[in-house]
N, C-alpha and C positions, 0 to 999 in steps of 0.2 A: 701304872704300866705305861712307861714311854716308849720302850726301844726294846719290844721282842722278836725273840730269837725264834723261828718255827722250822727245825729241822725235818729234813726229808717231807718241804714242800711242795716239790716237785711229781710226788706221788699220788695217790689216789685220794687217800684222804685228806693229806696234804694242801691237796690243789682246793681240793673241796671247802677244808678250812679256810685258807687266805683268801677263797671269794666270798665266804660268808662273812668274816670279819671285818674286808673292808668295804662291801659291797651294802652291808645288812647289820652290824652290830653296832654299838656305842664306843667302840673303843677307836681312841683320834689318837694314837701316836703312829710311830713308825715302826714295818714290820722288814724284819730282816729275813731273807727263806735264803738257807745253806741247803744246800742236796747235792751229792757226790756224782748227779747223773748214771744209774749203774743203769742197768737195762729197763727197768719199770719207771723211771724218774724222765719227767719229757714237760722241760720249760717251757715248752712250746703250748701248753693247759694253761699259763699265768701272761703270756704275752700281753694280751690284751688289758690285763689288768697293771702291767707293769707301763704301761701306754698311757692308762688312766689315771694310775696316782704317782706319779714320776716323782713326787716331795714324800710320800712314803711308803714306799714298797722297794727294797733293794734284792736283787741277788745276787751271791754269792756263790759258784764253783769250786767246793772243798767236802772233805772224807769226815766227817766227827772221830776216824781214829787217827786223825793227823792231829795232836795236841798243841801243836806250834803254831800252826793255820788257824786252828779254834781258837787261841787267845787273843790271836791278830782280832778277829774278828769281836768277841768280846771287848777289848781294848778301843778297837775304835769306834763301834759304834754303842759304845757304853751301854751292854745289856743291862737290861733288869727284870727282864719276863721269859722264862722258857716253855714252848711248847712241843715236846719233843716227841715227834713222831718217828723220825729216820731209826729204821730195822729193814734184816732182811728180813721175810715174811711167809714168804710159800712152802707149806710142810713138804711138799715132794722134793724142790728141789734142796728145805736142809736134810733130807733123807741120800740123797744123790751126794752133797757134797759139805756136809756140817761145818766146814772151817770158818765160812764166811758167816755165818750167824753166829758163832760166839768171840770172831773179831767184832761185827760190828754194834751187836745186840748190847753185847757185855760191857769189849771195854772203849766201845764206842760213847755209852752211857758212864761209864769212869770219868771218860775224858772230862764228859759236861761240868758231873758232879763236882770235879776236882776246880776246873774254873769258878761256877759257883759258889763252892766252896770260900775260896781266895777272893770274889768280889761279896760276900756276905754283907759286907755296909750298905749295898745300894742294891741287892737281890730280894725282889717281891714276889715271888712266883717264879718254881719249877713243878712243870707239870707233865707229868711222864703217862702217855697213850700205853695204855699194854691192855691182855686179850685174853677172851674165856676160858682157852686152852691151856691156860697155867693153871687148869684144877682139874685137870684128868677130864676122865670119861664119865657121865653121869650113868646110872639105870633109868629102868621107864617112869620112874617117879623122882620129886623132888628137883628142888634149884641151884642154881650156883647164887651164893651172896659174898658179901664182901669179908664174910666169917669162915667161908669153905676154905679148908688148908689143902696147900699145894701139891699136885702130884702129875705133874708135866709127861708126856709120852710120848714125845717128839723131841730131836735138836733143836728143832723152833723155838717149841712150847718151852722149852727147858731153860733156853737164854732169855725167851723173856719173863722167867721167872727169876731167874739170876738178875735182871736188869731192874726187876720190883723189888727184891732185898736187898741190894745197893742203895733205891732211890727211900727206900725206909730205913736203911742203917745210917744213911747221912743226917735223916731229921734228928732222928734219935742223938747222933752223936754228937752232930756241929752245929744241929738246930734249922737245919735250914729249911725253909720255906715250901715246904713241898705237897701236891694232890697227887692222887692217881687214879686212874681210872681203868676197867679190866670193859672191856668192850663186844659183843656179841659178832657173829659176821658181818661188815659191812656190803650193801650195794650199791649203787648210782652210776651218775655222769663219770667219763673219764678214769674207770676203772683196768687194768691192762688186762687184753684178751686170754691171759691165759687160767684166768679164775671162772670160776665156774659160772656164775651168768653171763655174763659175756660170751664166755665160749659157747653156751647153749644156744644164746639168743644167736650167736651171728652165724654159728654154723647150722643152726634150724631156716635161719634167713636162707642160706646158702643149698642145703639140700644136705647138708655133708653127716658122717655119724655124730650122736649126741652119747659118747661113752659117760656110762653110770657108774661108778664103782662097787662090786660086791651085790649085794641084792637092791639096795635104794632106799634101803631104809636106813637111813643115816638120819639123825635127826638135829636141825640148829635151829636157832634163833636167829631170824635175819631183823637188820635194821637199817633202814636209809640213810646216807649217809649226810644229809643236810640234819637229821635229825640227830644223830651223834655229832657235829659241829656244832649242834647248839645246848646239846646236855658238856659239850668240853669247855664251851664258854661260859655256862652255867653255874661251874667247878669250877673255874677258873677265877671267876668273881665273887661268888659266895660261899664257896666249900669249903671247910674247915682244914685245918694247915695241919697235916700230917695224916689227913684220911682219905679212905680209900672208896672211892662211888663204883657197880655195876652197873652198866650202860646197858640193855636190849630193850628190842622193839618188840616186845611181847609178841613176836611169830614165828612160832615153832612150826617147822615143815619138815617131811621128810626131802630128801633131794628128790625123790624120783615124784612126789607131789608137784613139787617145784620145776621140773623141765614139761611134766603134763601141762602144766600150768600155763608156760611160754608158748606152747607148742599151740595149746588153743587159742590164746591169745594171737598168735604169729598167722594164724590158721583165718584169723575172721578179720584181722587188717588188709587195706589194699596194698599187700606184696608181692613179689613176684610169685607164681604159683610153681611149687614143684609137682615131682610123679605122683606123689601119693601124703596122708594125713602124716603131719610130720610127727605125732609119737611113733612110727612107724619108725623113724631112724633111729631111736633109742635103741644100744645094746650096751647093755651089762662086758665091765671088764671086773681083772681080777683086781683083789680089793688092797688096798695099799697096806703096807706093814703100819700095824699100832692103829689103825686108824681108829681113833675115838666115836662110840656108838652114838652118843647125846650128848650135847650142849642146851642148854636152857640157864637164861637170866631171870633172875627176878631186882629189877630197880628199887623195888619199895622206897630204902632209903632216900634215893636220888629224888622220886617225886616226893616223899613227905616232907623232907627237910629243905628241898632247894625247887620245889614246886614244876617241876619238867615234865612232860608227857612229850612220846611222838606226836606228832602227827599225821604220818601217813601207815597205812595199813599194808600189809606186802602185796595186796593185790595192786593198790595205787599206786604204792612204788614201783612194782615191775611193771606196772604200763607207762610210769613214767620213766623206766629205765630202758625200756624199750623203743622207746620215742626218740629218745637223747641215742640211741644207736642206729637208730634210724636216719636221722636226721645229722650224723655225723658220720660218713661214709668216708669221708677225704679223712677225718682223723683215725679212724680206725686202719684203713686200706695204708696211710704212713707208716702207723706203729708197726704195723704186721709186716711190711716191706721192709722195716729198719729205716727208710726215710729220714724219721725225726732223728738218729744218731749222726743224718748225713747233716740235719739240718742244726745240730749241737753243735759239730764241727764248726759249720761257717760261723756258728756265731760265740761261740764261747773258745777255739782255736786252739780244737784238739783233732 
């Protein structure tokens, strides 16, 4: 692996990746990050990393459904390692406006495969990110593994199910090179506020409503997101070529466990104090169309065969996701302002 390719770096996991990798991993070549900049993608999370390794870290300003732009970039920086992250991602807004998730999910992912494809001499690794929500809704019992068949419930879930049987009809077909991995919810640093911890943490910071969807019992699997960086590195290095690993942090919560959680937590830090105990700002709204009741991973394979564990618990993750929002008030108080699109502008000259 000389010269990979890590789409839609610019984002949450994204970002999270390219500092673990050049910051923390064994891997010594050079990393390319493409990211379209749309509204959740903010260079402004890699600056400093782009400061620190100037001999390898490049960005590039381009769409993965622009197929002419993509081989430019292919071309010249002679890929051979894909890590593809770039999707749109948030079930509500593909509920609002589906178009943009099966541009970019689907034949955003064509585009890659199709370059890949066409440089197959010198292609080591494609590794396609996709997520739990490609296998419906669970009951109160039982897991998703990497044998559970598909049954998507959302335009989300549904492209990046479309975007998983693409990236397994090309091994099958052309042979190529390829892992994947279906991933539980992620948390941490640098996630955009309009996801759900985030939004809890800053608007419980803030005083403001913590809206719950439906009654709160919704149930996922959360996991950190340093700790899915290093199960994708994991797969990445010694995972079998044409198979597919589950990612979670073995912590199932309900949501409404999960904002109790913040709220005590937010409650016994030195913060500013509001009127009253912040579970007090929780109210229940109404519940989104399809919304899936359970999610739950089970890794087995990923730890038996490629020996990975988390390591953080969801309680230590959320104090340490906590802290990282705390402690970044100017980045958050940007995104929220729009800022960073002012600050995209001056520097990428749009």
């Amino acid at each position: 692996m000389k010269n990979m390719l890590v789409t839609g770096g610019c984002g949450f996991i994204g970002t999270n990746f390219i500092r673990y990798i050049l910051e923390e991993s064994d891997f010594e070549g050079r990393l390319i990050n493409v990211d379209a900049l749309t509204y959740a993608g903010n260079p402004e999370n890699l600056k400093e990393i782009e400061e620190r390794f100037p001999e390898r870290y490049v960005f590039i300003q381009e769409d993965i459904c622009d197929a002419d732009a993509m081989r430019r970039v292919f071309d010249a920086y002679k890929i051979d390692t894909l890590c593809h992250f770039a999707a749109e991602s948030h079930v509500d807004r593909s509920i609002a406006a589906p178009g943009a998730f099966i541009q970019t999910n689907i034949v955003g992912t064509f585009n890659l495969l199709e370059l890949a494809r066409k440089n197959l001499d010198r292609l080591v690794l494609f590794h396609h990110i996709s997520t739990d929500e490609v296998f419906g809704s669970l009951g109160p019992e039982g897991y998703f593994t990497e044998e559970t068949p598909y049954s998507p419930n959302s335009p989300y879930s549904a492209s990046k199910a479309s975007s998983d049987h693409l990236v397994r009809a090309y091994h099958k077909t052309y042979g190529l090179p390829v892992t994947l991995s279906n991933c539980s919810n992620n948390y941490g640093p640098y996630q955009f506020p309009e996801k759900l911890l985030p939004l809890m943490i800053l608007n419980a910071l803030e005083g403001g409503s913590l809206p719950v969807y439906g009654d709160g019992r919704h149930v996922r699997d959360w996991l950190y997101v340093r700790d899915h960086c290093t199960a994708i590195w994991r797969i990445m290095k010694a995972g079998k070529r044409g198979e597919t690993y589950t990612v979670g942090g073995n912590t199932e919560m309900e949501n409404i466990g999960i904002v109790e959680m913040l709220c005590d937590i937010l409650d016994g830090l030195p913060v500013p104090k509001i009127h009253c105990a912040r579970r007090a700002l929780i109210a229940f709204v109404k519940d989104r169309p399809g919304h899936d009741r359970r999610y739950a991973i089970d890794s087995t394979k990923l730890r038996r065969q490629l020996g990975w564990q988390p390591e953080e618990s969801f309680e230590t993750g959320l104090r340490k996701t906590i802290r990282w929002y705390l402690d970044h008030r100017d980045w958050v108080d940007r995104v929220r302002s729009g800022a960073y699109q002012q600050w995209i502008a001056s520097h990428y000259g749009e």
